[in-house]
C-alpha positions, 0 to 999 in steps of 0.5 A: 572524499568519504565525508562528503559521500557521507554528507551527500547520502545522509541528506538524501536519506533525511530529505526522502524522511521529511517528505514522509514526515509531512505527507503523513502528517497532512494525511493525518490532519486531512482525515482528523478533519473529516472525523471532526466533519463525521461527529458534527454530521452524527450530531445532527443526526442524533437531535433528527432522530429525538424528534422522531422518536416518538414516531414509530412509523417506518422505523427501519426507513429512518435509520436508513434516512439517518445514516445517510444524513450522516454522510451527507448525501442528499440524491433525490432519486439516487442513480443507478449503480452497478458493482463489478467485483471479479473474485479469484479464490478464497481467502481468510478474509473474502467472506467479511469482505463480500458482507460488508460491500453487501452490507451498504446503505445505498438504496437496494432498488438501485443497486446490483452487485456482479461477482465475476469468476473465471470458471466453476472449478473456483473455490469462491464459485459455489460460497457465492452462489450459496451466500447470492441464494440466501440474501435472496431468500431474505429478500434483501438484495435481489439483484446478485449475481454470480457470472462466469468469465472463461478464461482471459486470452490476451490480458490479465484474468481480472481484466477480462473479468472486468470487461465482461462484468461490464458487459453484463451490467444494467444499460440503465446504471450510471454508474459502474463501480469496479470493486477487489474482493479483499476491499471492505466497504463502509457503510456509506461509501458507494453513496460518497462515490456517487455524490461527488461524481454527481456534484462535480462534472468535471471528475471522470471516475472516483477512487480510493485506497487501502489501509493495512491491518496487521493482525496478532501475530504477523510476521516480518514479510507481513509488514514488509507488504504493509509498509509498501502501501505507506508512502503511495497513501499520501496522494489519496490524503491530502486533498479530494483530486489526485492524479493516481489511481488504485483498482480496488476501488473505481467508480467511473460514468456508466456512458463513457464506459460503454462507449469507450470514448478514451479507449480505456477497455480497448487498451484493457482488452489489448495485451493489459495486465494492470488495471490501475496503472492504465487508467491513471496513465489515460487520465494523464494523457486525456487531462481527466480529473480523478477523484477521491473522497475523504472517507475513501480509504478501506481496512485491509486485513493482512494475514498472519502466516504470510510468508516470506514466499507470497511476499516476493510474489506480492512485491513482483506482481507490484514492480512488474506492472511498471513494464506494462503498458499500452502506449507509449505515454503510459510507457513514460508515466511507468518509467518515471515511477520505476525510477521514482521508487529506485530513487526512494528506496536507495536514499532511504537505506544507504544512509542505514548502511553508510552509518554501519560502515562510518561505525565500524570504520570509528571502531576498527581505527580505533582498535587498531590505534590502540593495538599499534601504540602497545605494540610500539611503546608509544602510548606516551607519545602524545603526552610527551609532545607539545600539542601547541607546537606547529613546527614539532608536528611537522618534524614528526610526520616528516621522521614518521614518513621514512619510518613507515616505508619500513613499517607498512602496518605503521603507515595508519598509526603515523597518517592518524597522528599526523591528522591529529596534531595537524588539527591541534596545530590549526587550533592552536593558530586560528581556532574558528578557522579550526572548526569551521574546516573541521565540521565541513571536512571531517563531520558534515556527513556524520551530522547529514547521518544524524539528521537522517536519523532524526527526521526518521524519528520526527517521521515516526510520529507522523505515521502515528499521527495518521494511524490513529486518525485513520483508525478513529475514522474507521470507528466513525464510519462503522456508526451506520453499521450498527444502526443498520444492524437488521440487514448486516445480522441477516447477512452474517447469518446467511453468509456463515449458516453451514451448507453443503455447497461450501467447499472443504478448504472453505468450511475448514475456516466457517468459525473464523470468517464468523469471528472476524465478522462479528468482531468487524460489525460489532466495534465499541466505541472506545475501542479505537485505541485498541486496534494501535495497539496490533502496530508492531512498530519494530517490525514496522520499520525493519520492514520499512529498510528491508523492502528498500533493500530488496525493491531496487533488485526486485525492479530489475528483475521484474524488467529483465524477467518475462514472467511473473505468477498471478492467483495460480495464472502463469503470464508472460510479457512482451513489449508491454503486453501480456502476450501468453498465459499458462493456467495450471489446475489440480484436480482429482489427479488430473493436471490441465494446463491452457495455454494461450498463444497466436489466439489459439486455446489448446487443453492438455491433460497429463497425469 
């Protein structure tokens, strides 16, 4: 019985590794192509621009003109687009982050950036305001903005912020691209958002996702959040339509975000708390095509003192969306992904733990068969028997049976020798029918074991295979960058110039947003290799069975647990719906905790 367990366990374990296997493999061979499709594009630019070199008017205009060549875009008058980013706070990386979404080659006359943050108690208030004046200064990016949301009542902050950056955009843009503060562009991705919602009507919204980059140092928690976003990558690689979405990255049609045809800010401003999920789950039911560009996919920089703590927080705040929802369709597409990711999870790690039991189960017999034949005298019991005899074996275990009603802890001793000679006996009579009732009784399930630990590692190599293909990418689209180093130089310059408007929590980390932004602008061509060398891969995997272990208990908790904490905002849910939200604020002493509830905001101070 324990055999077949161990069969049917360790082949699940081996199935859930081979789908890993060749989605990561066809991810990595979809963005190996597009590295090829990036080359040829810098080729052509490269022999463009030689014939212009001697021409050294509009300098600055044919770089731009070259970058968007290299993305292929050919938009003559480019739409209008208006980006929405809701802001929470400050984190080690926002200041790259808001650089590079600045830093885009798209043309500037087109384009309008809306930062969206709640109130002007938060710490990314003031960085913003500060950075919007100095790009204005320049004389660069005219149209940015910081707008201040309120306080959501009925949904999540981000939602309402989106809602109202909505709101506040340009009725002449036709496109809206809803962006995350901790999403670094490249250079040409609004203009690969825009060309394929312009070249295909049928796509209702354009996508992307995030690739993680652990830094020097991160710990185990840190790769436990990256190894999460692994397998959900799959779907945004292997081909341009896919039927997921991510909320970091959403490029929708200016008309039907307005007017709401598919009640997508109805069920957003209804109780909603996800974003994402809501979206995807509208284009499930509405049969809309959602797109996703080959070059749609953003490093993420994790940081290195995360803590076990922001962990379970992140990987609540991931599993409690799958009990929100606004209808009953979005309510069955969430379901199925709960069980989906139970599923996966405990066919990933049962095999790990029914190999430590088959393990210890080898060894413990083992032990005891060695410590009971000493303690008998029988240690020649097995030379002195005829291996090849069939009826002595059975003569034995009968004398053995009456022997071990007496002799409890020789009960094991004798079952283990009656195994043994009654397998030489089957040898000695047929030996194919031998192995055969051998290998499907006694060893299928320590062979599905060891197939579950081979395609681990054939599975291995397919997630390097697409790291490294995702890091050359990355290297490839940074071309644009450097070539329009004027403007990123002006920005990094007035992003990181010293100003009193900066908060303190934030002017503590001016020299390290500075680094890191220098380092993100200025990368060497050869030095795509070196960022694979940053992948601890021991700690990639223990993260990998570590998540597995704690997803399952998390899910349950996630549904049996009304709240959960998101960026310092307590929510509560009921029947699908964010229904109560509690903020909680210090400041100079003073605590303020708003509360929601019945579509009544009541203030209350307390020292």
């Amino acid at each position: 019985m324990w055999e077949m367990i161990y069969f049917f366990v360790g082949l699940q374990g081996a199935f859930i590794f081979t789908v890993l296997f060749f989605g990561w493999l066809l991810s990595g061979l979809y963005r190996k192509k597009e590295c090829e499709r990036q080359k040829e594009l810098a080729i052509q630019a490269s022999h463009a621009a030689s014939f212009k070199g001697h021409s050294s008017v509009s300098s600055a205009k044919n770089q731009s003109l070259e970058c968007m060549d290299m993305i292929d875009i050919h938009l003559d008058p480019s739409p209008k687009v208006s980006v929405v980013l809701p802001v929470k706070g400050c984190r080690p990386h926002s200041l790259s982050n808001w650089i590079s979404q600045l830093s885009t080659n798209y043309p500037a006359g087109q384009l309008e950036f809306i930062f969206v943050v709640d109130t002007e108690q938060d710490e990314a208030y003031l960085a913003l305001q500060e950075l919007c004046l100095n790009c204005r200064s320049s004389g660069m990016w005219a149209s940015v903005r910081v707008h201040l949301a309120g306080c959501s009542k009925f949904c999540s902050q981000k939602i309402h912020n989106l809602c109202q950056g909505v709101q506040q955009c340009n009725p002449a843009s036709e496109y809206i691209l809803f962006l995350d503060d901790d999403v670094q562009l490249h250079p040409g991705t609004i203009g690969e958002l825009v060309k394929m919602l312009e070249c295909d009507a049928s796509l209702f919204m354009a996508t992307g996702y995030p690739f993680d980059m652990p830094l020097r140092g991160c710990g185990l928690p840190a790769y436990c959040a990256l190894v999460y976003h692994l397998p959900l990558l799959i779907p945004f690689s292997v081909c341009q339509r896919t039927a997921f979405v991510w909320g970091g990255c959403v490029m929708m049609r200016g008309d039907s975000l307005r007017t709401d045809s598919h009640g997508i800010l109805k069920a957003w401003q209804d109780g909603g708390y996800s974003d994402d999920l809501t979206l995807a789950a509208k284009c499930s039911e509405h049969k809309l095509a959602v797109g996703v560009p080959s070059t749609a996919i953003f490093p993420q920089w994790l940081d290195s003192k995360y803590s076990w703590r922001q962990y379970w927080n992140y990987l609540r705040r991931q599993l409690y969306v799958l009990d929100t929802y606004a209808n009953s369709h979005n309510r069955s597409v969430n379901l199925l992904l709960a069980s989906l990711h139970t599923w996966a999870s405990t066919s990933a790690i049962l095999p790990v733990i029914a190999g430590c039991c088959r393990l210890c189960s080898l060894l413990l017999s083992g032990c005891i068969w060695e410590s009971s034949l000493l303690m008998t005298g029988n240690s020649s019991l097995l030379d002195s028997q005829d291996m090849t005899s069939p009826p002595k074996v059975t003569a034995m275990a009968s004398s053995s049976q009456s022997a071990a009603l007496h002799r409890p802890d020789k009960l094991v001793v004798e079952s283990l020798e009656y195994r043994t000679f009654n397998l030489s006996a089957y040898a000695a009579s047929s030996p194919r029918a031998a192995f055969c009732d051998y290998t499907l009784t006694v060893m299928a399930g320590d062979w599905a074991l060891l197939l579950y630990f081979f395609m681990g590692v054939i599975a291995h190599f397919g997630l390097r295979f697409m790291t490294c293909q995702v890091l050359e990418l990355f290297r490839l689209l940074k071309r644009c960058g450097r070539s329009n180093n004027g403007q990123t130089k002006s920005l990094e310059e007035a992003a990181t110039r010293p100003s009193r408007s900066y908060p303190k929590n934030l002017g503590s980390k001016d020299q390290a947003y500075s680094e890191h932004v220098s380092s993100f602008y200025s990368i060497d061509q050869n030095s795509c290799t070196e960022p694979i060398a940053e992948f601890n891969w021991v700690k990639l995997w223990v993260g990998f069975f570590t998540e597995s272990v704690l997803l399952p208990p998390c899910l349950l908790y996630s549904f049996m647990h009304p709240y959960v904490e998101w960026g310092g905002i307590r929510y509560r849910k009921l029947r699908g719906k964010v229904k109560r939200l509690e903020t909680n604020v210090g400041h100079k002493g003073l605590r303020s905790s708003i509360t929601v509830l019945s579509g009544r905001c009541e203030n209350e101070k307390r020292r």
